[in-house]
N, C-alpha and C positions, 0 to 999 in steps of 0.2 A: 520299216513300218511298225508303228505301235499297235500294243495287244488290242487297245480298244477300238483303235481301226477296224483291226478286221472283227471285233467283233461288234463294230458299231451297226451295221446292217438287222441283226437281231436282236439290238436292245430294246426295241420299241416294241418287238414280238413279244418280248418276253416280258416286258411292263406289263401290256395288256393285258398280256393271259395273265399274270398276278392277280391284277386289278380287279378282272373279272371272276377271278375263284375268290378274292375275298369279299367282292360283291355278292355272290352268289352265297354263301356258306351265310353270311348275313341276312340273306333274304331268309334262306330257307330254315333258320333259326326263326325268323321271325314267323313265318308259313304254320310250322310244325311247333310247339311246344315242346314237346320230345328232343328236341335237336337244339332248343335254348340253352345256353352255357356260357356264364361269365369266366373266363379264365383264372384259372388260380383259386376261384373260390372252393373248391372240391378237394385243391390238397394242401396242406401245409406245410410252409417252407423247410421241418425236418426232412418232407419227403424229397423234395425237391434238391436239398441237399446230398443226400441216403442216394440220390441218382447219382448227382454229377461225380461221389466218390467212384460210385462203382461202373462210371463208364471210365474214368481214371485207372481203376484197377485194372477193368478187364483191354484198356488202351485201344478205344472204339473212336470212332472219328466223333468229330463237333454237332454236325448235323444226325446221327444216331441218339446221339444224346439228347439234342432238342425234343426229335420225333417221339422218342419215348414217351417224356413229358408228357407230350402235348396229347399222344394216345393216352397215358395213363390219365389225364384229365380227362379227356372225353369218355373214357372208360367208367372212369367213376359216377358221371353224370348220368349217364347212361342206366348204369346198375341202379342207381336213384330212385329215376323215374318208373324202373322197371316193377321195385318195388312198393313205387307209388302205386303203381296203376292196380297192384295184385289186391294191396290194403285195402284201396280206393274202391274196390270192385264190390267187396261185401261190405256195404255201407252200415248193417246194423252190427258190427263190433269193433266198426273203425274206432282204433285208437289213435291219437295223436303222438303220445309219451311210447305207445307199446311199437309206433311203427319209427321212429328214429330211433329207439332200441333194437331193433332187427336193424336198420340201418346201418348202426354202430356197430353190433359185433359182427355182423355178415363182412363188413367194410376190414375190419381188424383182423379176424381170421386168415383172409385172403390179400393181405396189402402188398406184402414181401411177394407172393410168389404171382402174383398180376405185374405187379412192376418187374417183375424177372421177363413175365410173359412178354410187355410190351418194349422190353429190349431185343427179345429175339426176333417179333415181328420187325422191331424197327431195321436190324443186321438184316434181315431178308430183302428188308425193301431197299437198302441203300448201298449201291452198286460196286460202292470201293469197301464196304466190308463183308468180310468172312461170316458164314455160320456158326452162329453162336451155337453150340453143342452142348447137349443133356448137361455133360458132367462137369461142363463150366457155370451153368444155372446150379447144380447142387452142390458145389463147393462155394460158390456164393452164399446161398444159401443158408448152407453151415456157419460159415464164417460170420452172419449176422444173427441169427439163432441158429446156438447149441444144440438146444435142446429139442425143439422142432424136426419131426421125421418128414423128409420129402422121398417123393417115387417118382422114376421116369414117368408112369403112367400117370404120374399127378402132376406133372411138368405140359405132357402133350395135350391131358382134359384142358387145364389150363387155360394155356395157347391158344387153343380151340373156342373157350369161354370167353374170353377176350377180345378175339376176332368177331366173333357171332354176337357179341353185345355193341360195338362199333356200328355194327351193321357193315362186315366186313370191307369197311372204308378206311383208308390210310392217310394220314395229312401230306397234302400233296406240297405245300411249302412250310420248312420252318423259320422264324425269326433271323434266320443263319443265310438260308434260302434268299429272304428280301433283303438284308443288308447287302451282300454281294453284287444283289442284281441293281442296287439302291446307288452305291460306289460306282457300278458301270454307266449307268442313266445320267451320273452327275459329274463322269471326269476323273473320280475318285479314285478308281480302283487301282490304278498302277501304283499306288505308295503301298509299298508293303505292309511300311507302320499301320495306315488308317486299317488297314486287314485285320494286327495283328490289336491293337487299340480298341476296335469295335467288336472284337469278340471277346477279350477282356471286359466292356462294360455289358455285352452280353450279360454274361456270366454274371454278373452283381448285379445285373437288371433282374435276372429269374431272382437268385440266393435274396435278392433285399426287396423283393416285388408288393409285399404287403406296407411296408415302410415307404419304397419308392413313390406308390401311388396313393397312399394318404399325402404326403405330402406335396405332393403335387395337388390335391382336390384343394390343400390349404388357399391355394392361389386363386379361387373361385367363389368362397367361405360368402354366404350375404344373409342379412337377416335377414331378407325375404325369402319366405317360404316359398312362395311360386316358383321366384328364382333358383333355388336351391333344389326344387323337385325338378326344372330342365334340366339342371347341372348335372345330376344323378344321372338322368336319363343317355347326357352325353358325355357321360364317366365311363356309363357302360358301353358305349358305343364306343368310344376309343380303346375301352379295354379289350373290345374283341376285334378291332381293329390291328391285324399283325402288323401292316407295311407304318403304323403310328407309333409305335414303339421303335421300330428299327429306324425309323426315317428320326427320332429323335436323339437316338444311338449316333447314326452316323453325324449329323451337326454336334453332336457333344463331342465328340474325336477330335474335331479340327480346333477344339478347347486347348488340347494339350499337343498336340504338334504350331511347329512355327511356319504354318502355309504363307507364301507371300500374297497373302489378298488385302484389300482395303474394307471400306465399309459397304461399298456398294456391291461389290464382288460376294460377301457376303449374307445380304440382305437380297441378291439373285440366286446363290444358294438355297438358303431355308424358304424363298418361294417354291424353288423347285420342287424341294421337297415335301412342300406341303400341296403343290398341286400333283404328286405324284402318291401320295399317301391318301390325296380324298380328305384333309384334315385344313389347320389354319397355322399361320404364321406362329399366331401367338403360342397355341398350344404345343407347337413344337418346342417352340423358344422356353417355355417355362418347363417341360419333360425332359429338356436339356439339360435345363439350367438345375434342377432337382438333383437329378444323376448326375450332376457334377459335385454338387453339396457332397453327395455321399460317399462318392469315389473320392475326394479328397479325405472325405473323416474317416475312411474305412485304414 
């Protein structure tokens, strides 16, 4: 009997409750203000990069690494608003220029050791790794600034500051999370390759993600204004959209393996995928067909 057999009985459980966390994380974005957050826009793909070495180095699994991110992104949003809302409060010296100045160097001071933070949150929460420990955080550390003094006791504030700015809430799936579950729902998952394939274009999805998804808006590009202010509006929605990126991940896989399918076999694929994403044919097909562009020229 095949792996997906027996685990065919939960694949539908585990669709749903997907569906419904990233339904919900979307509503309550929309809800709350505070909780609004376009992905990727809060950090830049140095940092993004600056991760994946040092989950590399310290040899932490694939989904740690996501999770990090993705805290470290919320993280930052977070801190944002938080000092929006303090600026915001005493409205006769609201500055505009003096409060992205606190912005900036609050941000810059604590980037390295927030991003430490939410690696060690993220080992805490992911069940196949180890405890990230003190003096693996300050040899890190070290290793990217010299000159910078860190202390246990500014390791655990940290921790702590990071947790408490989340609203001690942890991303319950990463990118990593829905491609796996995306492979199981479509048949996929038993080819090693498509595993090893899609977490490869993973990885150049995050690293090239400001590139990835200009390019992709290319595909939308209209002089109408009107038009172009929807477009926007569902740029953003697919950008916070996790299961629309992975679900275009996995149809760009079957790019570079030689699956015996036709064209209809196919085009019953990327249906599936986009009724299991909450998304459309087409947008997958063109998010595909982009990360292919770039995966080739890379």
């Amino acid at each position: 009997m095949s792996f997906n057999l027996l685990l065919e009985p939960l694949i539908d459980d585990w669709v749903e409750q997907l569906q419904q966390t990233v339904k919900n994380e979307r509503q309550e974005q929309i809800v709350n203000a505070a909780n609004f957050a376009i992905p990727f826009i809060a950090i830049p793909a140095s940092t993004v990069n600056a991760a994946f070495k040092i989950a590399e180095y310290l040899e932490l699994e694939s989904n740690v690494k996501y999770m990090a991110v993705q805290l470290y992104d919320t993280y930052i949003w977070k801190q944002f608003w938080e000092l929006y809302k303090t600026e915001i409060s005493n409205e006769n010296n609201f500055s505009e220029m003096s409060w992205l100045c606190k912005v900036s160097t609050k941000s810059s001071k604590q980037t390295k050791l927030s991003l430490m933070s939410c690696f060690q949150l993220a080992c805490k929460m992911d069940s196949h790794s180890g405890v990230l420990r003190i003096s693996q955080i300050l040899n890190i550390l070290h290793l990217i600034d010299k000159e910078a003094v860190y202390t246990p006791s500014m390791i655990s504030s940290s921790e702590i500051r990071v947790f408490k700015t989340v609203g001690f809430k942890m991303p319950l799936y990463t990118p990593l999370h829905c491609i796996e579950i995306l492979l199981a729902a479509t048949g996929l998952g038993e080819n090693l390759n498509m595993i090893n394939i899609s977490t490869d274009l993973l990885d150049l999805a995050y690293l090239q993600h400001d590139r990835l998804y200009m390019q992709f808006y290319l595909h939308y590009t209209d002089k109408d204004n009107l038009h172009m202010e929807h477009r926007a509006k569902q740029m953003i929605s697919l950008k916070s959209n996790l299961l629309f990126l992975s679900a275009a991940i996995v149809y760009c896989t079957t790019f570079f393996l030689c699956l015996d399918t036709n064209v209809s076999e196919e085009q019953l694929l990327i249906t599936k995928l986009a009724e299991l994403s909450s998304t459309t044919n087409k947008d997958i097909s063109n998010m595909a067909n982009t990360l292919l562009l770039i995966a080739t020229q890379e």
